[in-house]
C-alpha positions as CSV (number, residue, x, y, z in Angstrom):
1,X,0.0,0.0,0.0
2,X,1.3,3.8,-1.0
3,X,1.8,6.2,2.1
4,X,0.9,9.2,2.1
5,X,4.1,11.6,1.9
6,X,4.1,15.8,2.1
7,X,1.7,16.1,4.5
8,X,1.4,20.0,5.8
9,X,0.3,20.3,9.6
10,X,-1.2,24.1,9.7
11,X,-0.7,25.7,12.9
12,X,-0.4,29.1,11.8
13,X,-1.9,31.2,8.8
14,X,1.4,31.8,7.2
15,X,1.9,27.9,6.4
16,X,-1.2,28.7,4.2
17,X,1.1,30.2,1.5
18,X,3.1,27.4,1.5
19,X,0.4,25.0,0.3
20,X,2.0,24.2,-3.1
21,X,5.0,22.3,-1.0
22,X,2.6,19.5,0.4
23,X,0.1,16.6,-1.1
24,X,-2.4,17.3,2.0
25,X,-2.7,19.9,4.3
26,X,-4.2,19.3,7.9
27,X,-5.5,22.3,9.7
28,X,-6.2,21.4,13.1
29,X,-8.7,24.4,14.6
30,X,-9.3,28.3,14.4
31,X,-6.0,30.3,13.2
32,X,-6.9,33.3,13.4
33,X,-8.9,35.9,11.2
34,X,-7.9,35.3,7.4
35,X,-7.1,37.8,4.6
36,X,-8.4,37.1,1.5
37,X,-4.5,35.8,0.5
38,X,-5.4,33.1,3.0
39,X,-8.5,31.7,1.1
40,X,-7.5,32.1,-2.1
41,X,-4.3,30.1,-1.0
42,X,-6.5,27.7,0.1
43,X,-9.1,27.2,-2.7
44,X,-6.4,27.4,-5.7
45,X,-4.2,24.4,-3.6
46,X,-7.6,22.6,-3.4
47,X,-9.1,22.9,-6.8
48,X,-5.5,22.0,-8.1
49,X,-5.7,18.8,-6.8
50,X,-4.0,19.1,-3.2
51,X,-5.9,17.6,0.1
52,X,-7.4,19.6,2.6
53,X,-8.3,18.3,6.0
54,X,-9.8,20.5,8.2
55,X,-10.5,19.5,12.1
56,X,-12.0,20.7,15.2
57,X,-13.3,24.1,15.0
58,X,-12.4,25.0,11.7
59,X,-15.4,24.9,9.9
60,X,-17.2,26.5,12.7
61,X,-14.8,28.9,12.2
62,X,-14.3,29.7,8.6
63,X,-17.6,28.4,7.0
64,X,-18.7,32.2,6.8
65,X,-15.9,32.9,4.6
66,X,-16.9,33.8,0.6
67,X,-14.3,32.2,-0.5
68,X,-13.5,29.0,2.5
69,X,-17.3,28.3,2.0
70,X,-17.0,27.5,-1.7
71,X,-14.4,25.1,-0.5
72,X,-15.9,23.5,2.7
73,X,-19.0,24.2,1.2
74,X,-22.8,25.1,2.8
75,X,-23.0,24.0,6.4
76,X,-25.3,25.3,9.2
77,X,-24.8,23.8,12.9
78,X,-24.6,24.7,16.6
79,X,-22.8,24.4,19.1
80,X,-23.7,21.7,22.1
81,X,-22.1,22.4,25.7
82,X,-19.4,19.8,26.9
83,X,-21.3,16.5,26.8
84,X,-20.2,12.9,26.5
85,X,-20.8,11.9,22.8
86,X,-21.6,8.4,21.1
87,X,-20.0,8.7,17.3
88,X,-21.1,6.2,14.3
89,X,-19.8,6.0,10.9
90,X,-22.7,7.0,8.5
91,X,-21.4,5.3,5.6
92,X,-20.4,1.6,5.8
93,X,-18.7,1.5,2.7
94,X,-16.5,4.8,2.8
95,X,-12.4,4.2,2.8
96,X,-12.7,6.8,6.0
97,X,-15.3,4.8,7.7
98,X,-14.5,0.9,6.6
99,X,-14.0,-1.6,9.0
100,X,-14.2,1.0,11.9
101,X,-15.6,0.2,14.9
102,X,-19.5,1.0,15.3
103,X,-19.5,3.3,17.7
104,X,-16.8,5.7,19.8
105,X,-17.2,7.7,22.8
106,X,-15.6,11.3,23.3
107,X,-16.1,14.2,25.8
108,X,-16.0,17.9,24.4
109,X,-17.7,21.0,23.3
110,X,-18.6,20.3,19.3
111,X,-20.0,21.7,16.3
112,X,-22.7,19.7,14.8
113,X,-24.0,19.9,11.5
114,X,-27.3,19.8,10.3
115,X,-26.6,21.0,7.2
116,X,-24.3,19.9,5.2
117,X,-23.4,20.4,1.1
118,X,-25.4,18.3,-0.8
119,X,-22.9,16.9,-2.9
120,X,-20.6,15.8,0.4
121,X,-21.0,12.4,1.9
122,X,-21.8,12.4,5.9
123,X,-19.0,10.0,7.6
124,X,-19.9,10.0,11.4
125,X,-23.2,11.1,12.6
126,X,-24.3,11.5,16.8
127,X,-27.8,11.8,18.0
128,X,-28.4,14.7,19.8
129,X,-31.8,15.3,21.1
130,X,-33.2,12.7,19.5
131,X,-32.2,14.3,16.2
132,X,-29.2,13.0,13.7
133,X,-25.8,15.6,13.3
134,X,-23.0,14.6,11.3
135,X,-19.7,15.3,12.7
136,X,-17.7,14.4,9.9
137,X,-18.2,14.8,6.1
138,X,-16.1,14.8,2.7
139,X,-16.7,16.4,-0.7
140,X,-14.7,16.8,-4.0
141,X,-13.7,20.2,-5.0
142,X,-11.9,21.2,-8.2
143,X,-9.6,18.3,-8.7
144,X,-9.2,17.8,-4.9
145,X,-10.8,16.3,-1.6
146,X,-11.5,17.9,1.3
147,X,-12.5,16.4,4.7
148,X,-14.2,18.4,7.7
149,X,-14.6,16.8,11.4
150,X,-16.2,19.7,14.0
151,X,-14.7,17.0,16.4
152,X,-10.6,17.3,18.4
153,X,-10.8,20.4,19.9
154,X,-10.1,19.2,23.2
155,X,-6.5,16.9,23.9
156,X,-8.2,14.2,25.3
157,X,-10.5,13.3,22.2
158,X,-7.2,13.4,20.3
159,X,-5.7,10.8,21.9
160,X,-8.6,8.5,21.3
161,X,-7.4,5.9,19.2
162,X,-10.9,6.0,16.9
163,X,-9.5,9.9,16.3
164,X,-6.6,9.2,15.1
165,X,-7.5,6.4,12.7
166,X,-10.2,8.4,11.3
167,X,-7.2,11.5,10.9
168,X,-5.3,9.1,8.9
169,X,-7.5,7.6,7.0
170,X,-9.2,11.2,6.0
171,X,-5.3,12.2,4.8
172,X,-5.5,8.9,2.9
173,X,-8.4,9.7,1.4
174,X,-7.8,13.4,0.9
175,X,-4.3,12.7,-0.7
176,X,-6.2,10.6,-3.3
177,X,-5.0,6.6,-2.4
178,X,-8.6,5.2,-1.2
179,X,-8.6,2.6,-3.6
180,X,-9.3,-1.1,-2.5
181,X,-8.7,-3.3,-6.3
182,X,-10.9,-6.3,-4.6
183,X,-10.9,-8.4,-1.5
184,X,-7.9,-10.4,-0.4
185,X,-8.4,-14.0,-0.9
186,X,-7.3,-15.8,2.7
187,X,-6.6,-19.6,2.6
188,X,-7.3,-22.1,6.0
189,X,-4.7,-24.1,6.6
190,X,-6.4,-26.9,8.8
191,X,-10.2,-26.6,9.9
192,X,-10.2,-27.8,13.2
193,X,-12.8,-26.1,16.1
194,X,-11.8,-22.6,15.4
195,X,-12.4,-23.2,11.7
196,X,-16.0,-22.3,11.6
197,X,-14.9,-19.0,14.0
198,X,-12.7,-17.4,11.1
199,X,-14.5,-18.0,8.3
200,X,-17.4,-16.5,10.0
201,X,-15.1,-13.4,10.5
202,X,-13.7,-13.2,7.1
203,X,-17.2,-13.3,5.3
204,X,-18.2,-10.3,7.6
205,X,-15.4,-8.6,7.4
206,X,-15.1,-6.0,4.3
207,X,-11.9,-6.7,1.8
208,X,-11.6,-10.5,2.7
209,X,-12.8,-12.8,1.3
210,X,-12.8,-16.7,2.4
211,X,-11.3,-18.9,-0.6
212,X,-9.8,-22.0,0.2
213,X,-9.9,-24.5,3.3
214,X,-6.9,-26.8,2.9
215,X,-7.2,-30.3,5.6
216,X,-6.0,-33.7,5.8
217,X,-9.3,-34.6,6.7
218,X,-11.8,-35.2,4.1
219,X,-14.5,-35.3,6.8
220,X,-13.6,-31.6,8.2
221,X,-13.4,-30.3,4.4
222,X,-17.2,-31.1,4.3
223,X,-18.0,-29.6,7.4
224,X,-16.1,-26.6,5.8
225,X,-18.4,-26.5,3.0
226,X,-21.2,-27.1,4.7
227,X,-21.0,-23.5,6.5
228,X,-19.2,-22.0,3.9
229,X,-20.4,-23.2,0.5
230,X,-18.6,-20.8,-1.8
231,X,-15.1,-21.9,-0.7
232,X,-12.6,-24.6,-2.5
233,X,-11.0,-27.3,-0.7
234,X,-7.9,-28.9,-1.2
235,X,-6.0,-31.7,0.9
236,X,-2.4,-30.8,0.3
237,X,-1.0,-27.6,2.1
238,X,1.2,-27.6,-1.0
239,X,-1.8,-26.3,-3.3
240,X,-2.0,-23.3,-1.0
241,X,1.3,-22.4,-1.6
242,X,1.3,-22.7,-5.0
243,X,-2.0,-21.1,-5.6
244,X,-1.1,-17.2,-6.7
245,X,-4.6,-16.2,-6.5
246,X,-4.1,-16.6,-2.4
247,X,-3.0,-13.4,-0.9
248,X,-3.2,-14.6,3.0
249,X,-3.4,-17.9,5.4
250,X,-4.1,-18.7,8.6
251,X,-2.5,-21.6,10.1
252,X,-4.8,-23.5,12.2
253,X,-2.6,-26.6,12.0
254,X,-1.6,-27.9,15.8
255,X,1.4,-25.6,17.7
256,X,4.4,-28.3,17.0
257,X,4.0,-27.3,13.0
258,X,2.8,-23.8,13.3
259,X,6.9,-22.8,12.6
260,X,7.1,-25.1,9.5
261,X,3.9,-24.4,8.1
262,X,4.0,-20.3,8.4
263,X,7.4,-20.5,6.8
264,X,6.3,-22.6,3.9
265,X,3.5,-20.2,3.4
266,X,5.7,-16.5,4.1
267,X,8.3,-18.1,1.2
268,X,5.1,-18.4,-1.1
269,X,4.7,-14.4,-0.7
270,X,1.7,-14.8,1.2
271,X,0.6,-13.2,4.5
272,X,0.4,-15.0,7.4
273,X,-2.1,-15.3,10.5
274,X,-0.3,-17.9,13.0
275,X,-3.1,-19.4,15.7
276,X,-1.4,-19.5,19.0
277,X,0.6,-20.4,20.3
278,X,2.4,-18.7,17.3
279,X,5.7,-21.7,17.9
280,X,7.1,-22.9,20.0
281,X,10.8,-21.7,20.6
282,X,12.0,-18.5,20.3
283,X,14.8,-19.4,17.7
284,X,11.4,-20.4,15.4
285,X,9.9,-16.9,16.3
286,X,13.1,-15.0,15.0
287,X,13.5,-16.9,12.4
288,X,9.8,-16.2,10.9
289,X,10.1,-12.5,11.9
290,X,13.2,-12.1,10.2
291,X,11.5,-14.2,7.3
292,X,8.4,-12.1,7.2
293,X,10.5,-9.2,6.8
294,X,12.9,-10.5,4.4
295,X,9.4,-11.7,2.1
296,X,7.7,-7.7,3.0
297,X,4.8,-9.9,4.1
298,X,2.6,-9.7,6.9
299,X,2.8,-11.7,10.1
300,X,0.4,-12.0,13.2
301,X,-0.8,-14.4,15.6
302,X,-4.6,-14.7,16.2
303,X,-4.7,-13.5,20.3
304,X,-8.1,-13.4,19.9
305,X,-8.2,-13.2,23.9
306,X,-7.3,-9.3,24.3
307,X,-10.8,-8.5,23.3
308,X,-12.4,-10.8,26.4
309,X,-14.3,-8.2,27.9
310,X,-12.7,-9.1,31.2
311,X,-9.8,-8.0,30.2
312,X,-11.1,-4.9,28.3
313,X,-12.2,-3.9,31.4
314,X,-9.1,-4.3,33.6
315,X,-7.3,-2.4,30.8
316,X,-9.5,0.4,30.9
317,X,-9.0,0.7,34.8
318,X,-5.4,0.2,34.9
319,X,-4.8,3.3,31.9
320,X,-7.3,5.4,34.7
321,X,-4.3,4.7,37.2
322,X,-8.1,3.7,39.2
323,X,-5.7,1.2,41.9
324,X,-2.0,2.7,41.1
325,X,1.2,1.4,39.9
326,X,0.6,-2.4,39.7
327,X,3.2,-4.5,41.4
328,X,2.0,-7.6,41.9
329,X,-0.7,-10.0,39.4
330,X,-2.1,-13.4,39.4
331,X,-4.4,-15.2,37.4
332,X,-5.6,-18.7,37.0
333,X,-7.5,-21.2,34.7
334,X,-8.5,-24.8,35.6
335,X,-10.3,-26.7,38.7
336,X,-10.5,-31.1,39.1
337,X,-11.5,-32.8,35.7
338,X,-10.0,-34.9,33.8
339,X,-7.7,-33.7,30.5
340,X,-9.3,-33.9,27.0
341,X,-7.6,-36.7,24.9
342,X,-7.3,-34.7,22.1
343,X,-3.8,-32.9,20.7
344,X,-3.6,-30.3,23.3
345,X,-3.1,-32.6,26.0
346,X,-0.2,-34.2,24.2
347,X,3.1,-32.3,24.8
348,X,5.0,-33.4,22.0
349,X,2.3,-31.5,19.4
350,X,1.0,-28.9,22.4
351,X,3.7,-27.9,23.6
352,X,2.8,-28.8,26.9
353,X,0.6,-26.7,29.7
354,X,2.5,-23.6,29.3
355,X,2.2,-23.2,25.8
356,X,-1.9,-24.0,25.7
357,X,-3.8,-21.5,28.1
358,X,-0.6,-19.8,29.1
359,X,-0.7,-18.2,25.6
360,X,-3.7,-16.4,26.5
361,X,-2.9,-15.6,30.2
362,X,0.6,-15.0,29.5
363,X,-0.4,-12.8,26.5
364,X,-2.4,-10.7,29.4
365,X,-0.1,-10.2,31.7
366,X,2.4,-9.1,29.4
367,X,0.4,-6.5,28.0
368,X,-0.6,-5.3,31.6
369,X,2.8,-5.2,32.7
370,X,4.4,-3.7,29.7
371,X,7.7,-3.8,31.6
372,X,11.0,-5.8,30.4
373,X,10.8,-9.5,31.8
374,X,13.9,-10.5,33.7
375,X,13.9,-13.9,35.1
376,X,11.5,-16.9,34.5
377,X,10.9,-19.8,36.9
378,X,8.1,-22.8,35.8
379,X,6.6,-25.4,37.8
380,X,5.2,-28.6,37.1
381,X,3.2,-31.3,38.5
382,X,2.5,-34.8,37.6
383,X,0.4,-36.5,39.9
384,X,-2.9,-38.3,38.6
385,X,-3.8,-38.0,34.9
386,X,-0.9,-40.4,33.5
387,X,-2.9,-41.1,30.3
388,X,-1.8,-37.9,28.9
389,X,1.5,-36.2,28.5
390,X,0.5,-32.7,29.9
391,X,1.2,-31.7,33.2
392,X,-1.3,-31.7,35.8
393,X,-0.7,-28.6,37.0
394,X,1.7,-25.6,35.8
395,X,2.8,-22.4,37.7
396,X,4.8,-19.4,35.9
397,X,6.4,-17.0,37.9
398,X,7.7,-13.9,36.3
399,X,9.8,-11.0,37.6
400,X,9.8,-7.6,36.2
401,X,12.6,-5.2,35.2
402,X,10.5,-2.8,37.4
403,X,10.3,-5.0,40.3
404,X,6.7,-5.9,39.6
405,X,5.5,-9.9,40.0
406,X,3.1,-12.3,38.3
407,X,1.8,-15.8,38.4
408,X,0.1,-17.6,36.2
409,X,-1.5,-21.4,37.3
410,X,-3.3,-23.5,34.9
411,X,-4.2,-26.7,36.4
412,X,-6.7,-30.0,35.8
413,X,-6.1,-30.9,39.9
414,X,-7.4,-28.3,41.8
415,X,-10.5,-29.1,44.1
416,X,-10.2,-25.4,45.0
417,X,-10.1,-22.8,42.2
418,X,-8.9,-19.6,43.2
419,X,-9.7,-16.2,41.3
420,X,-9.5,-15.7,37.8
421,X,-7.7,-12.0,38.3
422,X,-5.7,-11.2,41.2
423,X,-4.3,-7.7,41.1
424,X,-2.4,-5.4,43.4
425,X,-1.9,-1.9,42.8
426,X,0.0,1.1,45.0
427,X,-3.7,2.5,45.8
428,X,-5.9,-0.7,45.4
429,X,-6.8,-4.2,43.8
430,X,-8.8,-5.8,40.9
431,X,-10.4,-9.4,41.7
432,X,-12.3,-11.2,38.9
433,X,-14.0,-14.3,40.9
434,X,-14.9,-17.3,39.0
435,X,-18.8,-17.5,38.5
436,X,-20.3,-20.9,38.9
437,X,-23.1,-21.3,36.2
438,X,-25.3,-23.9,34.4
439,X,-27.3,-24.8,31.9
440,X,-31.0,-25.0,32.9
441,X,-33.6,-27.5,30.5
442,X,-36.0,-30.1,31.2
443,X,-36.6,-33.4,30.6
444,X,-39.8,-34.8,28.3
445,X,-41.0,-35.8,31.9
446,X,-40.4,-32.9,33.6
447,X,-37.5,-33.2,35.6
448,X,-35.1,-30.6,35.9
449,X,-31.7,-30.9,33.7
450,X,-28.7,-28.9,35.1
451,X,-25.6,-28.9,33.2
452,X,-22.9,-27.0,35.1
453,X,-20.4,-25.1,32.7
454,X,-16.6,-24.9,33.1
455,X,-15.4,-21.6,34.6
456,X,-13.5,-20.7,31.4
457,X,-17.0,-21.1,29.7
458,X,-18.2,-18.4,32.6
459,X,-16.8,-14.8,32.1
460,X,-16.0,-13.5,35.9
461,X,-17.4,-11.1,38.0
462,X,-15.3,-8.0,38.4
463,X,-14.5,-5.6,41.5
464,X,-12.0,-3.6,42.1
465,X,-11.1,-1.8,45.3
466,X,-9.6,1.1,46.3
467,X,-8.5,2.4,50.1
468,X,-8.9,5.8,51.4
469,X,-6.9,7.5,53.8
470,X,-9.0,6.2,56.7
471,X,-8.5,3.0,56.0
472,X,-11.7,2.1,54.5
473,X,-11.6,-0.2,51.8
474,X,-14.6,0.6,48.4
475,X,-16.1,-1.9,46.4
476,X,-16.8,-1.6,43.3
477,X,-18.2,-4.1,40.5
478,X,-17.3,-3.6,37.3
479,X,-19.8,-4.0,34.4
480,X,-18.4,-6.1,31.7
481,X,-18.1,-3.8,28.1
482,X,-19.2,-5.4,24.9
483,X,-16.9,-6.6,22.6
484,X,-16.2,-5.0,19.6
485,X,-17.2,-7.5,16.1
486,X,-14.4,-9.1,14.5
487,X,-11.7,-6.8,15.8
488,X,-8.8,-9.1,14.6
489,X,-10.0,-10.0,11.0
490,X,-10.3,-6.0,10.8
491,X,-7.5,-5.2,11.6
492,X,-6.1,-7.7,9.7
493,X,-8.0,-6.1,6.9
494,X,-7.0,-2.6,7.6
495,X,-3.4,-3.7,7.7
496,X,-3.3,-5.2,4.4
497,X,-5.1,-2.6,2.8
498,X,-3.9,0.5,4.8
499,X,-0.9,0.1,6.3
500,X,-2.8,0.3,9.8
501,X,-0.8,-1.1,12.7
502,X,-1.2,-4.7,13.5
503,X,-2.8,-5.6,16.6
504,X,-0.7,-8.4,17.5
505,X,3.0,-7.3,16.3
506,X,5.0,-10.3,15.9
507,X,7.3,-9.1,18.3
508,X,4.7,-9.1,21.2
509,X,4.1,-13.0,20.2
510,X,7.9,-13.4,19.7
511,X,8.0,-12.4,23.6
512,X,5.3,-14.2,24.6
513,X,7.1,-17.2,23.2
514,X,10.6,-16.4,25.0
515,X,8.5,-16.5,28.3
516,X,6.9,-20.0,27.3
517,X,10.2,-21.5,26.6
518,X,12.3,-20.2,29.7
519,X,9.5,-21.8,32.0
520,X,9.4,-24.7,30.2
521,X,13.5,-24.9,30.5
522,X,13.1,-24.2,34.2
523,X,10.6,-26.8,34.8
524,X,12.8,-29.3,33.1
525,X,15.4,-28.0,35.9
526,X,14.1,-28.1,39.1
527,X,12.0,-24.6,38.5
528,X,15.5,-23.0,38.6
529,X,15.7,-19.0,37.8
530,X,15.8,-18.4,34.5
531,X,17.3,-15.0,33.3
532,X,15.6,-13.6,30.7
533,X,15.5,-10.2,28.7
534,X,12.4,-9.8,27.0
């Protein structure tokens, strides 16, 4: 994808004469009173084909103008005290407003528009009063674009991450490289239970488009096409390789070939979703990484975890600084049942405990505690389910380059479960407490049915706590936030066709990886210290 290059922040009005250096200029708010030079600056780099992105309270500003109103065009709004907002995109199918999110929250004083020209397109719209407003529109003018958001005048709706995406891709637009060609045809490489989950994600998700399901199985191919019926099939990853109409694959294949697989595919120039674990060494992580870059091809692991709502949730209190510095975290998966017999309980092809919910949890706490890791120390038990290779139970213990602790236990042998979240912070804590829930039918006779659900079915409940100076200790429980649809697949999207940053950086699944290993490694040795720098 083309960047966009010359781009002309305006901060004062004499940059205005300086239009013809840039491809886009973005004026951020009110400069001042304009001369007539000003406009005409304006309007002649406009209708010449430059980009003009105007935010804030620039068209509040400057719509008046004879000359800035031919550009912006007609507009009529008001202006609405300091309020907390709810933003949607308007148009589904815009490049500003594709794949966005479908709603965004921001706090400010704002212009909105109830008016707006006739030939411009309304991008993001907020109910106000139970009336519609746009807050964002785009028009054509000469042989240029122009962009206008009422929205950014304060510095904490800047920093919301749905601003700046929508800042960029209004430069994109305005600088003239908005152009999808078609979808990007993605290939699954092994339709096991999460099969059904990503295909259900691509055929949602705008610019991909599901095209192959590759499987050793004949029986899961059919299952494949039963839910998707469009799709090809093939039994011979090889085909998928050598199939140039395939721009991306996800490798769904189990953890011990995830490495061999992805490298396969990244040397057939195609982009490459890993499941997770994403290997399982850090010598296979560098090695795809370096790969990846070598190839100028895409590489992510499917984390699909970090939108849990859970952990949504603990993130949003931990950026408030609600409980302070974090120093100490725990979490936890498991209780007393036996192990499935399937692959993940194998260690040869798993991996082992670590590497099957410890890429989740481990994947948490790493993002919460964004600090360098600097020693590792894994524990194992094996004590009562000897028909499969797994350990029992499994303990990581990591120490931070900040001082900071966490633990993460995953086991099949405890009677006992203790919280899901455990979180200590200089002012307070966060506890997420397993719920214990079931499945209510009945019987043709009558009787009651009651089928209790594993706690990692269950999501927690949520409280976090906070001490005042008195020593008295608050409550609070957290409501749960919805999750966002199909966050990963588009991002995925938006990478491929935007540039936009990748959720999951191979780097942050390379670390995740180096933390797996070392704890394995220390198991093997007595749970022994393992230095790490990571």
């Amino acid at each position: 994808m083309e960047s966009v290059e010359n781009i002309l922040t305006v901060t004062s009005r004499d940059q205005l004469f300086a239009l013809s250096t840039c491809r886009v200029a973005v004026v951020g708010g009110n400069l001042g009173p304009l001369l007539r030079e000003h406009e005409e600056a304006i309007r002649a780099f406009v209708q010449r084909g430059g980009g003009l992105v105007c935010l804030a309270d620039m068209v509040e500003a400057y719509h008046e103008y004879d000359i800035l109103s031919d550009v912006l065009g007609p507009v009529h709004g008001m202006c609405v005290p300091r309020s907390e907002l709810i933003a949607r995109p308007a148009h589904v199918d815009h490049p500003v407003t594709r794949r966005v999110d479908p709603t965004f929250v921001f706090t400010e004083e704002v212009y909105l528009l109830d008016v707006i020209p006739s030939d411009g397109v309304a991008l993001w719209t907020i109910k106000w009063r139970y009336s519609s407003y746009t807050l964002a529109y785009a028009r054509s003018y000469g042989r240029g674009r122009v962009f206008c958001a009422t929205l950014g005048s304060s510095a904490e709706t800047r920093t919301l991450p749905m601003f700046q995406q929508m800042v960029a891709r209004a430069t994109r637009y305005a600088a003239g490289l908005d152009r999808e060609e078609r979808a990007l045809n993605v290939a699954m490489i092994g339709y096991g239970a999460i099969g059904f989950e990503h295909g259900t994600a691509i055929s949602y998700v705008p610019g991909l488009h599901y095209a192959l399901v590759c499987d050793r199985n004949p029986e899961r191919l059919e299952l494949a096409q039963q839910s998707f019926p469009a799709i090809r099939t093939c039994l011979d990853l090889n085909v998928v390789a050598e199939d140039p109409t395939i721009d991306a694959v996800i490798v769904s294949t189990p953890p011990n070939t995830h490495a061999s697989v992805s490298m396969q595919m990244l040397r057939a120039g195609k982009h490459v979703v890993s499941e997770k674990p994403f290997c399982l060494t850090t010598a296979e992580a560098d090695a795809l990484i370096e790969l990846a870059r070598e190839q100028r091809r895409a590489l992510t692991v499917y984390q699909c975890r970090r939108w849990d709502p859970d952990y949504l949730a603990i993130q949003k209190v931990l950026k408030r600084n609600t409980i302070g510095d974090v120093f100490h975290m725990e979490t936890f998966i498991g209780g007393y049942a036996h192990p499935c017999d399937y692959w993940h309980s194998h260690e040869p092809i798993s991996g082992g405990v670590f590497y099957d919910w410890g890429s989740h949890y481990l994947d948490w706490m790493l993002n919460l505690i964004p600090d360098p890791v600097v020693s590792v120390r894994g524990i194992e038990h094996k004590r009562v389910w000897h028909d499969v290779t797994n350990a029992d139970q499994a303990s990581v213990y990591l120490r931070f380059a900040g001082g900071q602790e966490a633990v993460f236990m995953h086991s099949d042998i405890a009677a006992a479960i203790k919280p899901k979240w455990y979180i200590l912070g200089e002012r307070g804590a966060i506890v997420g407490q397993w719920r214990q829930e079931a499945v209510k039918s009945r019987r043709w006779s009558g009787d009651l049915i009651e089928e209790r659900l594993a706690p990692s079915e269950v999501l927690p409940h949520l409280s976090v706590l906070t001490r005042e100076v008195d020593d008295t200790i608050h409550e609070q429980h957290l409501m749960l936030p919805s999750v966002p649809p199909y966050a990963f697949h588009r991002n995925l999207a938006n990478h491929l066709h935007l540039g936009e940053t990748l959720a999951v950086p191979p780097e942050q699944a390379r670390r995740n990886i180096a933390v797996m290993e070392a704890a394995k490694y220390s198991a093997e040795h007595d749970g022994a210290s393992v230095p790490i720098e990571c």
